[in-house]
TIVO-2410 file (N, C-alpha, C; in nm, 3 decimals):
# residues 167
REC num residu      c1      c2      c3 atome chaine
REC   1      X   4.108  -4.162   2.498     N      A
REC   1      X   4.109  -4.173   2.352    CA      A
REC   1      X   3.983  -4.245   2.307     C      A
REC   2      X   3.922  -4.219   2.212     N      A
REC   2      X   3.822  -4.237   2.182    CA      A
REC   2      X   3.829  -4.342   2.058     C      A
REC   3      X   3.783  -4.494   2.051     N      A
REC   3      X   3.801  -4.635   1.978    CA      A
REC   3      X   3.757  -4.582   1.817     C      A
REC   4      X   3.859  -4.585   1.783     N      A
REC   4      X   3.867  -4.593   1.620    CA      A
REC   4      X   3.867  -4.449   1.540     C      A
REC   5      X   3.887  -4.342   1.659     N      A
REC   5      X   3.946  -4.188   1.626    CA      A
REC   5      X   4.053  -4.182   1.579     C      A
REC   6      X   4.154  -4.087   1.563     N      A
REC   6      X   4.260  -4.083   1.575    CA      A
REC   6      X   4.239  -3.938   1.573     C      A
REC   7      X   4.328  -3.830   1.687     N      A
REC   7      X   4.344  -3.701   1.671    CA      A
REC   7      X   4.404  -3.628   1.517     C      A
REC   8      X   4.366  -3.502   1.475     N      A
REC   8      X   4.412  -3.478   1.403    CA      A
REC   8      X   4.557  -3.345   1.464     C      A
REC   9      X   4.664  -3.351   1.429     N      A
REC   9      X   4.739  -3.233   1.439    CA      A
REC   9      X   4.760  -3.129   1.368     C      A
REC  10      X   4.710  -2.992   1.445     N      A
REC  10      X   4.780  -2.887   1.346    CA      A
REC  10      X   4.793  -2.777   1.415     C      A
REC  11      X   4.892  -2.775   1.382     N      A
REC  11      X   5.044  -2.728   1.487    CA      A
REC  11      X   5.048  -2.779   1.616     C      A
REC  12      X   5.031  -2.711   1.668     N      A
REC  12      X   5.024  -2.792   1.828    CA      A
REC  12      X   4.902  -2.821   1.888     C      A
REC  13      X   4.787  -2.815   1.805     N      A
REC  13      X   4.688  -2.875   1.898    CA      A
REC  13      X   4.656  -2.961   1.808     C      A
REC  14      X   4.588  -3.083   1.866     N      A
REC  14      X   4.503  -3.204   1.854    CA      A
REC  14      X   4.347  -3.202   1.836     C      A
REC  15      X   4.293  -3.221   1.775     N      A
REC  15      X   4.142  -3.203   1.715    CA      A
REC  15      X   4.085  -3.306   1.698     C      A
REC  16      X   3.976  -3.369   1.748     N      A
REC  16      X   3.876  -3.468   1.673    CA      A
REC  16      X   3.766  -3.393   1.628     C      A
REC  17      X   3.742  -3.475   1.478     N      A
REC  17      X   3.626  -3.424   1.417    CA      A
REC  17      X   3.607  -3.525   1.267     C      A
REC  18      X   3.485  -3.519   1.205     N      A
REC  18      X   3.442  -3.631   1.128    CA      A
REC  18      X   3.382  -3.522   1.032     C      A
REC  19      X   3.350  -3.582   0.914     N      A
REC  19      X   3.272  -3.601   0.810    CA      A
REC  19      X   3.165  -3.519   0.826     C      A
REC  20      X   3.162  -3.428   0.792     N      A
REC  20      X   2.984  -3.362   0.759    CA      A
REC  20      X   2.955  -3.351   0.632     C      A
REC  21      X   2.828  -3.488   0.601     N      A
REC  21      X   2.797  -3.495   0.492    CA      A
REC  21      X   2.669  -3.373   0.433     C      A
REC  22      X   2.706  -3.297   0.306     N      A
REC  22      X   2.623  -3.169   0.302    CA      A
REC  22      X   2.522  -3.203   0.151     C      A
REC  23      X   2.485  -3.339   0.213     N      A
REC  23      X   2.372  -3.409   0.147    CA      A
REC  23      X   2.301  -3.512   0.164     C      A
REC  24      X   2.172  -3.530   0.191     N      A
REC  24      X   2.109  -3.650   0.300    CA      A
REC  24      X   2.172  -3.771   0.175     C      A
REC  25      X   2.186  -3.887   0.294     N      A
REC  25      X   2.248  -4.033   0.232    CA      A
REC  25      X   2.112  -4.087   0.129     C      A
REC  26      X   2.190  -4.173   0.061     N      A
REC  26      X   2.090  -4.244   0.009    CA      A
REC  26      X   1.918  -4.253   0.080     C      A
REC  27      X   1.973  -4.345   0.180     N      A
REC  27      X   1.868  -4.420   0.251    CA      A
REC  27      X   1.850  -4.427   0.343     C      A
REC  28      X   1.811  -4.357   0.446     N      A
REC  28      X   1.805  -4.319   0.601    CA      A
REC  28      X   1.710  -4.412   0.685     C      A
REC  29      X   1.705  -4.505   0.645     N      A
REC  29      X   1.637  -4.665   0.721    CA      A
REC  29      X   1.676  -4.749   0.678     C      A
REC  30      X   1.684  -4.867   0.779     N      A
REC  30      X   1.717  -4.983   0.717    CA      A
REC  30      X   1.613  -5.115   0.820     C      A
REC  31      X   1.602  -5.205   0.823     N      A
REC  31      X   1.544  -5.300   0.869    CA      A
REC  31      X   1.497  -5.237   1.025     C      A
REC  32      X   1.587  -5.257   1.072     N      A
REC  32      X   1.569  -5.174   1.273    CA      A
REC  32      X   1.630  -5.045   1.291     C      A
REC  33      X   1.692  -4.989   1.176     N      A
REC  33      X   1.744  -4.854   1.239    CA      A
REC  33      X   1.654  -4.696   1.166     C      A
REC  34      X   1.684  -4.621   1.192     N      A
REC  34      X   1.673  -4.497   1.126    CA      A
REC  34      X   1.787  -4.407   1.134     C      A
REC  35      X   1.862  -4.313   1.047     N      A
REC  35      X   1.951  -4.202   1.056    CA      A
REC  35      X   1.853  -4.096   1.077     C      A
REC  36      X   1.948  -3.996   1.161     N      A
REC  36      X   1.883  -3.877   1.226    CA      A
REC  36      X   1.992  -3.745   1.165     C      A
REC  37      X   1.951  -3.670   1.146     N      A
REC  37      X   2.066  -3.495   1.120    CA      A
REC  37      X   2.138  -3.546   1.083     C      A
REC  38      X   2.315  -3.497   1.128     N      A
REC  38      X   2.375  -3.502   1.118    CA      A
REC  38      X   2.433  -3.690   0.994     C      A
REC  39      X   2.401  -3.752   1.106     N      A
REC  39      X   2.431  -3.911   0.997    CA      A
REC  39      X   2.348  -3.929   0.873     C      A
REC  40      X   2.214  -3.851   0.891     N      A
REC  40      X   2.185  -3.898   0.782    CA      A
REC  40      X   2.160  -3.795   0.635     C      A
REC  41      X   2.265  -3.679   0.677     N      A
REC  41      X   2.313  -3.562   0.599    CA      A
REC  41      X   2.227  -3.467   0.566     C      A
REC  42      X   2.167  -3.488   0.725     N      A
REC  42      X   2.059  -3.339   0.714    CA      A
REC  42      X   2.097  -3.195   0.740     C      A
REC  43      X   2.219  -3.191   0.771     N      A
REC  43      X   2.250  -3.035   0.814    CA      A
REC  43      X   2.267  -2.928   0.661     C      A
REC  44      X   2.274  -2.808   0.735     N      A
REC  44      X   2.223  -2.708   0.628    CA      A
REC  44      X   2.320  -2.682   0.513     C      A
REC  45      X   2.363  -2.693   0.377     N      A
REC  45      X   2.455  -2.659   0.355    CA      A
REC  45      X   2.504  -2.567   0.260     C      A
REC  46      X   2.457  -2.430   0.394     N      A
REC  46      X   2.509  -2.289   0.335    CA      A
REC  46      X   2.579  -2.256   0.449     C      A
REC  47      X   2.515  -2.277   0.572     N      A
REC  47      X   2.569  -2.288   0.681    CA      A
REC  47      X   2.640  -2.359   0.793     C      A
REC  48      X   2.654  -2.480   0.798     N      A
REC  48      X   2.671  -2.617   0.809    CA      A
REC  48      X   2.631  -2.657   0.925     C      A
REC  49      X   2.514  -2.560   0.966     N      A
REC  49      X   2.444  -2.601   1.095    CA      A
REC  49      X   2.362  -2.736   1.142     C      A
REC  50      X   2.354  -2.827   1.195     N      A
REC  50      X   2.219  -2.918   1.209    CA      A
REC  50      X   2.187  -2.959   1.281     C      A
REC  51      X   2.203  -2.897   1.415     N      A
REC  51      X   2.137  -2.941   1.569    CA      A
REC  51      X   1.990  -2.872   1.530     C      A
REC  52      X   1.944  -2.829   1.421     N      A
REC  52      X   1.792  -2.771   1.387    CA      A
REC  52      X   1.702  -2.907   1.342     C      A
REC  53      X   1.776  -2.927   1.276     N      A
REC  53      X   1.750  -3.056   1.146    CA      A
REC  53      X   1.714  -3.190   1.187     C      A
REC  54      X   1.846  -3.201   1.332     N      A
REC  54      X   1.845  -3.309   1.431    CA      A
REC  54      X   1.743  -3.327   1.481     C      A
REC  55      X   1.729  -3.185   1.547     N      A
REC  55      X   1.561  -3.240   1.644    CA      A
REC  55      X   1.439  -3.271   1.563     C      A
REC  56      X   1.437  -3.192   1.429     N      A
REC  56      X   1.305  -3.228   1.379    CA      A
REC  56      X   1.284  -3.338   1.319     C      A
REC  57      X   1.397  -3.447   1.241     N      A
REC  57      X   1.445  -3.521   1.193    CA      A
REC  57      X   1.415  -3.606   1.345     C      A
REC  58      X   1.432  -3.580   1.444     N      A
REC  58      X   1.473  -3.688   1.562    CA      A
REC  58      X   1.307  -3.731   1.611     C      A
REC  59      X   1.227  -3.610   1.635     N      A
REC  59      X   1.090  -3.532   1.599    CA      A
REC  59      X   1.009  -3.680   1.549     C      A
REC  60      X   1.059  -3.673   1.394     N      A
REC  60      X   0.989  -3.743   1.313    CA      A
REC  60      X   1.008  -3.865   1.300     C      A
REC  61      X   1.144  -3.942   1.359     N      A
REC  61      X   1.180  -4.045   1.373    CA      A
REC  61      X   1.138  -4.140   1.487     C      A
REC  62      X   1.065  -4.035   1.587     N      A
REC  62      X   1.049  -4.087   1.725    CA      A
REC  62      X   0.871  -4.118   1.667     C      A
REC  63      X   0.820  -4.062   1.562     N      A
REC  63      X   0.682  -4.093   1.514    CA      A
REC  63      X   0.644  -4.219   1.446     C      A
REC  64      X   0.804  -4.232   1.375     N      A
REC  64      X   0.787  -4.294   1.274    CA      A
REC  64      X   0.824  -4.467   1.340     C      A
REC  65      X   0.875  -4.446   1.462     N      A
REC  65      X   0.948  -4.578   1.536    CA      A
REC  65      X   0.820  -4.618   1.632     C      A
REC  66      X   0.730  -4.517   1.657     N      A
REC  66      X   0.618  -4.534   1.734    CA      A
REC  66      X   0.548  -4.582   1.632     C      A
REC  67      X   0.501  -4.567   1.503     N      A
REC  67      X   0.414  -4.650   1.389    CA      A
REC  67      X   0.462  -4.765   1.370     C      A
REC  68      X   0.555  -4.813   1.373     N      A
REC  68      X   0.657  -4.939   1.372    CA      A
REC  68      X   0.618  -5.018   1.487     C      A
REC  69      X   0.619  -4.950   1.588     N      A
REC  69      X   0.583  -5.075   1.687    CA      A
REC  69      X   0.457  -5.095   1.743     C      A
REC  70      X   0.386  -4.947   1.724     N      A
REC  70      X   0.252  -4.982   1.756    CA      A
REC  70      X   0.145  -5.028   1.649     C      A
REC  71      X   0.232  -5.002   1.529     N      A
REC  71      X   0.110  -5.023   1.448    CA      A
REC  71      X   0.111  -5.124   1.299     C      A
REC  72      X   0.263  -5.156   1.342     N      A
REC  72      X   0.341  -5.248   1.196    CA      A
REC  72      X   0.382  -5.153   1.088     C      A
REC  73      X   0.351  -5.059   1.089     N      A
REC  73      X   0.435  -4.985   1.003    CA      A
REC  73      X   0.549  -4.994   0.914     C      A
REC  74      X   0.633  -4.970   0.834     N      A
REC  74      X   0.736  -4.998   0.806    CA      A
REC  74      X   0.812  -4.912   0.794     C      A
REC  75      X   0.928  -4.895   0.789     N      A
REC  75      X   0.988  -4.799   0.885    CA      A
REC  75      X   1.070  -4.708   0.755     C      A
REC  76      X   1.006  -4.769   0.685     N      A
REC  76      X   1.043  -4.651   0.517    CA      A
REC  76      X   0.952  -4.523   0.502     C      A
REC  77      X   0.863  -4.570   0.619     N      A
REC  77      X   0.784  -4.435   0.655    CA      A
REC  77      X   0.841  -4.309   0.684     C      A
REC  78      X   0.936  -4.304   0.782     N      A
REC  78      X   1.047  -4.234   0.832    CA      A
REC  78      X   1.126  -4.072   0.719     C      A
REC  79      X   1.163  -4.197   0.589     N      A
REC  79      X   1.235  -4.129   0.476    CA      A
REC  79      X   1.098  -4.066   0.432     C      A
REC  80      X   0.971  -4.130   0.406     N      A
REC  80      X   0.918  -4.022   0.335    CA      A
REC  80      X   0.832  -3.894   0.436     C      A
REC  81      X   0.843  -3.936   0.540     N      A
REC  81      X   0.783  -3.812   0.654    CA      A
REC  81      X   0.875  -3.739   0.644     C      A
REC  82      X   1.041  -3.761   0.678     N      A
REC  82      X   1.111  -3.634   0.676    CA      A
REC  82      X   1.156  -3.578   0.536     C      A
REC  83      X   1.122  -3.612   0.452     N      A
REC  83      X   1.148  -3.543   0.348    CA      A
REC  83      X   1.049  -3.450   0.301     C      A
REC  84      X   0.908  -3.504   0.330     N      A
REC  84      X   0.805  -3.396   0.321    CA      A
REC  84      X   0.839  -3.264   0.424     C      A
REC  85      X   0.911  -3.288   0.501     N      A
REC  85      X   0.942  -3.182   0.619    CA      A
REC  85      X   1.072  -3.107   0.552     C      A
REC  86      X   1.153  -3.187   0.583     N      A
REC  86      X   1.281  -3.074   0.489    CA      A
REC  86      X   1.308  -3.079   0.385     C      A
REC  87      X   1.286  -3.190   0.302     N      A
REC  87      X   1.390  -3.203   0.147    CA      A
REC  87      X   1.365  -3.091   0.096     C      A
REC  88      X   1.254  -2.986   0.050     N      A
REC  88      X   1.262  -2.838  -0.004    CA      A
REC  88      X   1.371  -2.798   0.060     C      A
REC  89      X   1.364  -2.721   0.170     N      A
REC  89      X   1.491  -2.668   0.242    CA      A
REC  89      X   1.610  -2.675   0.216     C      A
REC  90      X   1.635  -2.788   0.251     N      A
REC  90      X   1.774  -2.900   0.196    CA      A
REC  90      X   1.803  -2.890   0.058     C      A
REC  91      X   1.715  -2.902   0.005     N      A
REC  91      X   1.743  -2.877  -0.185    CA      A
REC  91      X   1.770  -2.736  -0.195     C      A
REC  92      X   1.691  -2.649  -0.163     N      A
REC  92      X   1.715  -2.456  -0.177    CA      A
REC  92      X   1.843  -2.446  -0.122     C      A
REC  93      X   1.863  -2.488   0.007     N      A
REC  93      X   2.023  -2.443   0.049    CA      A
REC  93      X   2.115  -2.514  -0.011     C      A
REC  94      X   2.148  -2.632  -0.086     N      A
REC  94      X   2.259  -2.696  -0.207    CA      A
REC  94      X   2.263  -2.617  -0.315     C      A
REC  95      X   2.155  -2.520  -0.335     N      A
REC  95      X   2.152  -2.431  -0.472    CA      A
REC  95      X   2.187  -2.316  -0.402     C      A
REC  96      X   2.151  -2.268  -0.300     N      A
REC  96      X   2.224  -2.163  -0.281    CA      A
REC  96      X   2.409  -2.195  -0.199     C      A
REC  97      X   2.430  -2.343  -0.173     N      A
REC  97      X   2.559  -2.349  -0.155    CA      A
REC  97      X   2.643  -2.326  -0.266     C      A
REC  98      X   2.608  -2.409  -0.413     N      A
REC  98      X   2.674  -2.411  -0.539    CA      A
REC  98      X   2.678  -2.296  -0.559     C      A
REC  99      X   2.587  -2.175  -0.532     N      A
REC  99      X   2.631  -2.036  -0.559    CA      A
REC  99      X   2.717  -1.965  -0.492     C      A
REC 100      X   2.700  -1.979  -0.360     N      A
REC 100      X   2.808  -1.964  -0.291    CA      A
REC 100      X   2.924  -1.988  -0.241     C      A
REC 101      X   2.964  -2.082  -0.267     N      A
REC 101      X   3.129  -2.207  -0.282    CA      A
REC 101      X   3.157  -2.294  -0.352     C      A
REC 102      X   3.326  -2.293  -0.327     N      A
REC 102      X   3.354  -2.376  -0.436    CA      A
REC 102      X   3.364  -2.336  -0.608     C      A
REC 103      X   3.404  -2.187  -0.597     N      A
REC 103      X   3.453  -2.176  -0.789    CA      A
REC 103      X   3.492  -2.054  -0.758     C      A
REC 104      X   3.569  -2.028  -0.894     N      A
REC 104      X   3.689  -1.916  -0.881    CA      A
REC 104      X   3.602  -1.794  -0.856     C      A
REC 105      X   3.445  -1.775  -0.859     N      A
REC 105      X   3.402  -1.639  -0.863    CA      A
REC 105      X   3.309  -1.585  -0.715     C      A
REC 106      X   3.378  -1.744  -0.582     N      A
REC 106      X   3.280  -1.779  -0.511    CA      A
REC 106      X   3.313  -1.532  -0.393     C      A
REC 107      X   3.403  -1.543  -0.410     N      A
REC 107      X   3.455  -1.398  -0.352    CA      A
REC 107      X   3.407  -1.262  -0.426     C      A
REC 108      X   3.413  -1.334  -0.543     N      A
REC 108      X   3.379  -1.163  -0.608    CA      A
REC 108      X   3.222  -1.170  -0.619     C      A
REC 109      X   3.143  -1.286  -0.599     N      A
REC 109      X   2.989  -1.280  -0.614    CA      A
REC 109      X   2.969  -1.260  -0.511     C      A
REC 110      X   3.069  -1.239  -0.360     N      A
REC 110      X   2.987  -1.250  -0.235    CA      A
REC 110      X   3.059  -1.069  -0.219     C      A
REC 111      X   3.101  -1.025  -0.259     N      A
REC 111      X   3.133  -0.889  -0.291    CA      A
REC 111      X   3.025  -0.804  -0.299     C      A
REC 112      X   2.951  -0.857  -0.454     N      A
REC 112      X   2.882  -0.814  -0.560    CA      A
REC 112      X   2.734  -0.812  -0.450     C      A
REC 113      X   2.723  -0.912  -0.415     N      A
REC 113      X   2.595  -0.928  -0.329    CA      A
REC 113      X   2.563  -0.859  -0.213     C      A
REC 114      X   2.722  -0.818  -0.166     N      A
REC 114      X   2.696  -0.791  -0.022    CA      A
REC 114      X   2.680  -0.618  -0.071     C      A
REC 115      X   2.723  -0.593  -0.194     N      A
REC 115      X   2.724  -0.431  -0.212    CA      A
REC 115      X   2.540  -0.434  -0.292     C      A
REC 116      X   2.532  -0.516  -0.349     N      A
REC 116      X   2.402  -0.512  -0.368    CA      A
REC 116      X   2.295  -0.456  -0.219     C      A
REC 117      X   2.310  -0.549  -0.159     N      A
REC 117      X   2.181  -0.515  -0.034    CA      A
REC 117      X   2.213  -0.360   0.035     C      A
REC 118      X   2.327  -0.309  -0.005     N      A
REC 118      X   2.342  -0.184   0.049    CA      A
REC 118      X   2.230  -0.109  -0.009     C      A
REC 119      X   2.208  -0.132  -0.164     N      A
REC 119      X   2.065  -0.084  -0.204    CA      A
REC 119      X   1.969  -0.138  -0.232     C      A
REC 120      X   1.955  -0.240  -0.272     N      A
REC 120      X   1.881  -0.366  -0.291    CA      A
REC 120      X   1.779  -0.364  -0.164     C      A
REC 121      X   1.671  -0.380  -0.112     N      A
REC 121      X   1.580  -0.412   0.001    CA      A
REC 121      X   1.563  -0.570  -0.020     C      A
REC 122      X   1.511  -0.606  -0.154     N      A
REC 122      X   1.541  -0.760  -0.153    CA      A
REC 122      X   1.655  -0.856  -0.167     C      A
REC 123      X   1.728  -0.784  -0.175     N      A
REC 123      X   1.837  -0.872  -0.118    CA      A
REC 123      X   1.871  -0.860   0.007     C      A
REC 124      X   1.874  -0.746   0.028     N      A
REC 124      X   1.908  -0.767   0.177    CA      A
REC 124      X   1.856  -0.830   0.255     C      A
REC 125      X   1.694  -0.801   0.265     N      A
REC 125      X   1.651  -0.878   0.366    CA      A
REC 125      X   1.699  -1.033   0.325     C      A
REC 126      X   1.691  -1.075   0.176     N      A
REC 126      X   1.702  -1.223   0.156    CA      A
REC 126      X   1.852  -1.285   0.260     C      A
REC 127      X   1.987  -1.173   0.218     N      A
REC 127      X   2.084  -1.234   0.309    CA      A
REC 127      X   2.028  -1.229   0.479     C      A
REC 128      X   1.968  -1.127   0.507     N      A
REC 128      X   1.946  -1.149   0.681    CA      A
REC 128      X   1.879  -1.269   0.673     C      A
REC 129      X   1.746  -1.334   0.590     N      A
REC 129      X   1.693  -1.432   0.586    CA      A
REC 129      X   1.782  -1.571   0.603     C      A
REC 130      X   1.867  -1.532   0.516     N      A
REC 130      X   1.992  -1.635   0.460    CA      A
REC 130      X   2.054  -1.683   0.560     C      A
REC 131      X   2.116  -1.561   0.719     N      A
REC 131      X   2.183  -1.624   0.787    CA      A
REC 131      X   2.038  -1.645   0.929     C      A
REC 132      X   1.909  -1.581   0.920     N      A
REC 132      X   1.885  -1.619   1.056    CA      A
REC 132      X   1.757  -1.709   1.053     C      A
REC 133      X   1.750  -1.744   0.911     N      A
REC 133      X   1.658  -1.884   0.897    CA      A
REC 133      X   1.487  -1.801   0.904     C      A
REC 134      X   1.489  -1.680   0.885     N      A
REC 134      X   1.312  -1.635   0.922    CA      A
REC 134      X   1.235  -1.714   0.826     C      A
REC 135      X   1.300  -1.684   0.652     N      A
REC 135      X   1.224  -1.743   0.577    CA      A
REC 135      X   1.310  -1.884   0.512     C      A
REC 136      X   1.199  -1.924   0.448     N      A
REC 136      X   1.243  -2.064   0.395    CA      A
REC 136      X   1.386  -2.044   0.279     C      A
REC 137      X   1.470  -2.163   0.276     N      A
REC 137      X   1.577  -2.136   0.161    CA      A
REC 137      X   1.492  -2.124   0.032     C      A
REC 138      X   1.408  -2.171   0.005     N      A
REC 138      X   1.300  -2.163  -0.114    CA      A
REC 138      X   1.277  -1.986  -0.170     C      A
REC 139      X   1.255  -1.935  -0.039     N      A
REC 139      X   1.168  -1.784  -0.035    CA      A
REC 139      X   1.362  -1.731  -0.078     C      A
REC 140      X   1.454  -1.750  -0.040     N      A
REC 140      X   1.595  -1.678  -0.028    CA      A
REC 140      X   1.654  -1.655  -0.142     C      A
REC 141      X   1.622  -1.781  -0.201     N      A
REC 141      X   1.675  -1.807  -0.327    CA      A
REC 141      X   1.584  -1.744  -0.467     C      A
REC 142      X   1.481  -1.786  -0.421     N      A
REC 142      X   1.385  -1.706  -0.532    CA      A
REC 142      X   1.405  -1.547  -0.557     C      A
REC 143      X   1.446  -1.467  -0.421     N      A
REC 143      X   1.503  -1.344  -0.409    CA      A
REC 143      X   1.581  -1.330  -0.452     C      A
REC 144      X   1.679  -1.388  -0.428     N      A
REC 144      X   1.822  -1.379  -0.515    CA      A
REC 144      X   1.805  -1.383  -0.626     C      A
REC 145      X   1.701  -1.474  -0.726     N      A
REC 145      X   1.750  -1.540  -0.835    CA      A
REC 145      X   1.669  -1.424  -0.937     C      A
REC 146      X   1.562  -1.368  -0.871     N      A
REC 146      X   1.501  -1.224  -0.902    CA      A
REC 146      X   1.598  -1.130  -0.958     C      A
REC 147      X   1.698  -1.109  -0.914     N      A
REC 147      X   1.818  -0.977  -0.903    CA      A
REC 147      X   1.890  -1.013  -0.986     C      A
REC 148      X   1.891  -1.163  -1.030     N      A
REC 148      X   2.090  -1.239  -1.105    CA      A
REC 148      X   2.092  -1.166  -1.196     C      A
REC 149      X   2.025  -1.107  -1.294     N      A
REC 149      X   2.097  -1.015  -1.420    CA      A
REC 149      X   2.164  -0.897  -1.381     C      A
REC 150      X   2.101  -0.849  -1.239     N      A
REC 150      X   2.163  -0.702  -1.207    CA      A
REC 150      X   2.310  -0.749  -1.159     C      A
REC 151      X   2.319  -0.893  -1.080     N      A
REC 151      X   2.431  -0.954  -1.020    CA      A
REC 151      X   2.516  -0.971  -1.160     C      A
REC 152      X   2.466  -1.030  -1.283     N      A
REC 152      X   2.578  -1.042  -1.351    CA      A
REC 152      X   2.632  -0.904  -1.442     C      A
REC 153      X   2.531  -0.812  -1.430     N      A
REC 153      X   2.633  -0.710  -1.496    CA      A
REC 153      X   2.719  -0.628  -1.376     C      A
REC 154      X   2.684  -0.641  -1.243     N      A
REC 154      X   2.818  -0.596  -1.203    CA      A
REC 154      X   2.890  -0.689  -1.217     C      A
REC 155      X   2.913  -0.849  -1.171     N      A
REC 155      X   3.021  -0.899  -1.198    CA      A
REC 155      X   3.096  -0.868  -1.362     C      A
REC 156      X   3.030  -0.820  -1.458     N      A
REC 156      X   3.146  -0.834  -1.557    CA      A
REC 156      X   3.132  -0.963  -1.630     C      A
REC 157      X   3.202  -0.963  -1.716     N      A
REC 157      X   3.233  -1.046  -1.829    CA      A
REC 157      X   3.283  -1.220  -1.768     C      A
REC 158      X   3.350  -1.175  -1.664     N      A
REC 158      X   3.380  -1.277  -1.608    CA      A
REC 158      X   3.284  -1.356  -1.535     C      A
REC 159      X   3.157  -1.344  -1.529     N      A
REC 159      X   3.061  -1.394  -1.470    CA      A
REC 159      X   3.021  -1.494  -1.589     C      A
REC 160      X   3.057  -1.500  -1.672     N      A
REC 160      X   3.001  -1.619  -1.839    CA      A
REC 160      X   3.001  -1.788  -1.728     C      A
REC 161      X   3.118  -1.749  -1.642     N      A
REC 161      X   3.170  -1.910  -1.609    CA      A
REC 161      X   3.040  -1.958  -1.512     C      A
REC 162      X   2.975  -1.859  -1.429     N      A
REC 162      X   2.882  -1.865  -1.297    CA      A
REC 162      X   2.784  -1.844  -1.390     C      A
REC 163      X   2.744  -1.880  -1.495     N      A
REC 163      X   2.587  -1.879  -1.579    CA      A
REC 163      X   2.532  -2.007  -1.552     C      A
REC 164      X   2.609  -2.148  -1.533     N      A
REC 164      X   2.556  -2.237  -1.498    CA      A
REC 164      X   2.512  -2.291  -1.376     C      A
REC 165      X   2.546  -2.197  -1.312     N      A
REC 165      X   2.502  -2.145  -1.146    CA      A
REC 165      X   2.394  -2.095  -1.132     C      A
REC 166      X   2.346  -1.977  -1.183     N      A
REC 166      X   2.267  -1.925  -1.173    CA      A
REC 166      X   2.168  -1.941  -1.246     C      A
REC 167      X   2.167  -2.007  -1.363     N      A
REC 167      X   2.042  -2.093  -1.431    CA      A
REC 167      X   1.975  -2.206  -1.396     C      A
***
């Protein structure tokens, strides 16, 4: 058993698992430490991947702990190296999460989209982009956000509520 876990049950099996925060923390240094991926809410969140995020984040932390000791540095260096590295990313995929989860229209827009790329070339490639990371969330979203009027007249009338989504 693992100190200060507790299994979760459902149905008959037992599960450990924690918190995936799907937004970097405040402040990812402090006096002697640094947060890396996962703790310090770097994973992706369209996908909720971040053994990517980890290494480069880990990458930049191992630079930023080497300026610290070899050179006095201060270790607030850290937050602004990795943010020049991912915060775009990280910001494009929260805008394309809010579009994609979390509201009553999150099914019928992933409908609408997925029948889109049947003819669409830019969308499509944007969703292959979407799940295999070629291009940036920046480049994905800009694609998408190209198409949203064609997206809201198929959705219908009922799309009024997802305008503040897509603006």
């Amino acid at each position: 058993k693992l100190e200060g876990f507790e299994p979760k049950k459902f149905g008959k099996k037992h599960t450990f698992g924690g918190f995936i925060p799907l937004r970097p923390v405040e402040k990812t240094w402090g006096e002697k430490f640094v947060l890396v991926g996962d703790s310090a809410g770097l994973c992706d969140p369209v996908t909720y991947e971040g053994i990517s995020n980890a290494l480069k984040s880990g990458s930049i932390a191992a630079n930023a702990i080497e300026a610290y000791l070899d050179k006095g540095h201060p270790l607030s260096l850290y937050e602004d190296m990795w943010k020049k590295e991912l915060y775009e990313d990280i910001n494009y995929a929260q805008k394309l999460q809010n579009l994609m989860y979390g509201h009553a229209l999150s099914d019928k827009l992933a409908d609408a989209v997925i029948t889109m790329a049947a003819s669409n070339k830019d969308v499509n490639t944007a969703l292959r982009w979407l799940l295999n990371r070629k291009e940036s969330r920046k480049t994905v979203y800009s694609m998408l956000m190209k198409n949203k009027f064609v997206l809201l007249r198929k959705l219908g009338l009922s799309t009024v509520r997802l305008l503040p989504r897509l603006i």
